[in-house]
N, C-alpha and C positions, 0 to 999 in steps of 0.2 A: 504494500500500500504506500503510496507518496504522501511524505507529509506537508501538507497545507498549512502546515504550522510551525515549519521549522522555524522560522525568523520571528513570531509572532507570540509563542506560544510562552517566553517567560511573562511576558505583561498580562497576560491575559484574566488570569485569576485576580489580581489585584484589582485592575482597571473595570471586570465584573461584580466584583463585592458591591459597589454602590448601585447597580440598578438591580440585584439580586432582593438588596434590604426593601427593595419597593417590590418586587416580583413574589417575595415569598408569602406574605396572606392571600393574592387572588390565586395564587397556583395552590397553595394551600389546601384552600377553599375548593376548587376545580377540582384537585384528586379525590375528595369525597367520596366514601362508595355508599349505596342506597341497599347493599346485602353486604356478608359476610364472602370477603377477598376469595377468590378460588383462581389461583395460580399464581408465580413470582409477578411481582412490580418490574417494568424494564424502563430504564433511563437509556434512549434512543440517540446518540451524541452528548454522551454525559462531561464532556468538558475537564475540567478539573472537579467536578462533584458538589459544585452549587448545590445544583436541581438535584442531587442525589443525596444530598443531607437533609430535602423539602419532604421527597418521595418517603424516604426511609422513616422521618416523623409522623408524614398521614397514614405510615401502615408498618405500624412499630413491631407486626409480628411475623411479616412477610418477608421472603425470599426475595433481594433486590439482584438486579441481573444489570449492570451499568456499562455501556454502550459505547465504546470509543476509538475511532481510525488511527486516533492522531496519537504518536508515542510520547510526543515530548507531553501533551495534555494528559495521556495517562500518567505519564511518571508523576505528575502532582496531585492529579486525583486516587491513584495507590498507597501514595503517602500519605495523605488524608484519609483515607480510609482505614489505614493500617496505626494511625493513630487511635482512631478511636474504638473502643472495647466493642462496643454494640454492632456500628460499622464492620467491624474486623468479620464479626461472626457471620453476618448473616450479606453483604453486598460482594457479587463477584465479579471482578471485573474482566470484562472480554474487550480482543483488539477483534473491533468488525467494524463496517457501517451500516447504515439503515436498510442498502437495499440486501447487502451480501451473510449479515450472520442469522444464523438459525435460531430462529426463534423458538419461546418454547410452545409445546401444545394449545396451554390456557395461561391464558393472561389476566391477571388481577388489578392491575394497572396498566399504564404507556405514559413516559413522559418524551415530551421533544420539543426541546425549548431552543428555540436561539440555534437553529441548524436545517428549516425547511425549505432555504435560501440555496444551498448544495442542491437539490435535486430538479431535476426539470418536471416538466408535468409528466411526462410519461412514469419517470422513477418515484413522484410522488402517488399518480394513481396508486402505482404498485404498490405502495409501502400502504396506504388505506385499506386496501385488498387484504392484503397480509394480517395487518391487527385486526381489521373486522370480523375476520373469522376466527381471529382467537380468543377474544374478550370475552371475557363470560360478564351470566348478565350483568346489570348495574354496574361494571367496570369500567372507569371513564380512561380516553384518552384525552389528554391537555399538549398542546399547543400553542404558540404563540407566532404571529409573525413580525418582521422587520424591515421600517421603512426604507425605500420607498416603495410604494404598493403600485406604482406603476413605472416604466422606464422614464428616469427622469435626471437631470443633472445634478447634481449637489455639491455647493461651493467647498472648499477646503474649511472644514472644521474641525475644533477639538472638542474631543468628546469626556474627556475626562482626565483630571492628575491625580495622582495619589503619592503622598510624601513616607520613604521609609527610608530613615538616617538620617545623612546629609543631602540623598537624593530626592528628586520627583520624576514620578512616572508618569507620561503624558502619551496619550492616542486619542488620536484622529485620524479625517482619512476627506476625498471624495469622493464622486462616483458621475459616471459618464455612462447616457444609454450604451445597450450592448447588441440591440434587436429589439423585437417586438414583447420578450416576455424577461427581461436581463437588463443588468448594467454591470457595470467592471469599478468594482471597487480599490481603489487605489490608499490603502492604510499607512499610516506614517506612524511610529513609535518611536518617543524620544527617551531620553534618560538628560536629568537637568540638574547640574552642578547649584551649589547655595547662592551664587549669582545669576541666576537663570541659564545661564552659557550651556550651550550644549556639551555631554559628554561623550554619547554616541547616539547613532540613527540606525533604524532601520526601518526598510521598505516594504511592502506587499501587496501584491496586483493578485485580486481576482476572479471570479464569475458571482453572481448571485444570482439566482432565478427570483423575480417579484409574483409579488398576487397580495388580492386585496382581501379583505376578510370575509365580504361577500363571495367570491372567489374560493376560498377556500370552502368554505360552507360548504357550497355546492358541491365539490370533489367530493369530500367528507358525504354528504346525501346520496351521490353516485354510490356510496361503499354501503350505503343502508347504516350509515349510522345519525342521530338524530345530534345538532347542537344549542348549545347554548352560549353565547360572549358574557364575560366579566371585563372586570377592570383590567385596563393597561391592554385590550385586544386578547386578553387569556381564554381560547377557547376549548371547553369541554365537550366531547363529543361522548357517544353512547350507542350503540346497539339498539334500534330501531322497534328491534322484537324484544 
């Protein structure tokens, strides 16, 4: 597998902590189940394991199954996990992605947050296909998606710092149409000396597939599964029957 992350992937977890502290009551809330879990919870591009210390809380007695292509984002999501006691026992982590690791039978969750921008529509039907026949009932899948919802330009921006020592960690990025259903994101990540002076850069170009929430809906209804939108675009979806 190539990693999409080699240059990327030290900032990452940091530069995510702040929109996670906003992310975790509506995803929270989304992973809800309306029966008693029947099958592991799966974290579908688990990152460094945000979403996988969310999942692991709303279903503190299930088998978590956490999801991830990219090595250098495992290595800090295994470390995390391997720190904590609870974590240790019951989350295992797999190197796959979305469309290529085996799933299991029955599914008691799906999370997949911050990662449906990797797939095009065809690899996304598929992946709806895939969880709709394995959720059992009342099992929600949560997802979320990421601006922008249609091909569009977007100016160079930062999106966020975060100060640990003498440093700050800074990323941002733009993005330039790519096609009709794409743009090409163009990410920058700095590291900033106590004078702001840069200490080093680096760069990363590359695809995002867009779709609006509308959009996704409908995929999601092609798979026969039924949704619902919360806060921050967090959509839960559910099995129809």
């Amino acid at each position: 597998m190539t990693d999409g992350y080699q240059a990327s992937g030290e900032f990452l977890h940091l530069l995510s902590e702040p929109a996670w502290q906003a992310l975790r009551t509506p995803v929270g809330i989304a992973l809800r189940h309306t029966t008693p879990p029947d099958g592991p919870a799966v974290d579908i591009g688990a990152g460094t394991g945000l979403g996988t210390a969310v999942l692991a809380a709303s279903h503190p007695a299930a088998e978590i199954v956490a999801v991830e292509p990219s090595s250098v984002l495992r290595a800090v999501l295994l470390s995390r996990v391997a720190a904590d006691d609870d974590l240790r026992r019951r989350v295992t982590v797999v190197a796959g992605d979305a469309l290529g690791v085996e799933l299991p039978d029955r599914l008691g969750a799906v999370l997949a947050m911050n990662m449906i921008g990797h797939l095009d529509p065809a690899g996304r039907r598929t992946l709806w296909r895939r969880i709709a026949a394995r959720l059992s009932p009342g099992a929600p899948l949560v997802v979320n998606l990421q601006p922008p919802a249609e091909p569009a330009s977007i100016p160079e921006t930062v999106f966020g710092t975060v100060g640990v020592g003498r440093y700050t960690y800074e990323g941002g990025g733009s993005a330039e149409p790519a096609g009709p259903d794409a743009v090409t994101w163009r990410m920058r990540y700095r590291v900033l000396g106590p004078d702001g002076s840069p200490v080093r850069e680096s760069t990363v170009e590359y695809a995002w597939h867009v779709l609006s929430v509308a959009g996704l809906r409908s995929e999601l209804a092609e798979a026969g599964l039924t949704t619902e939108v919360g806060p921050l675009d967090v959509v839960r979806a559910v099995r129809a029957d």
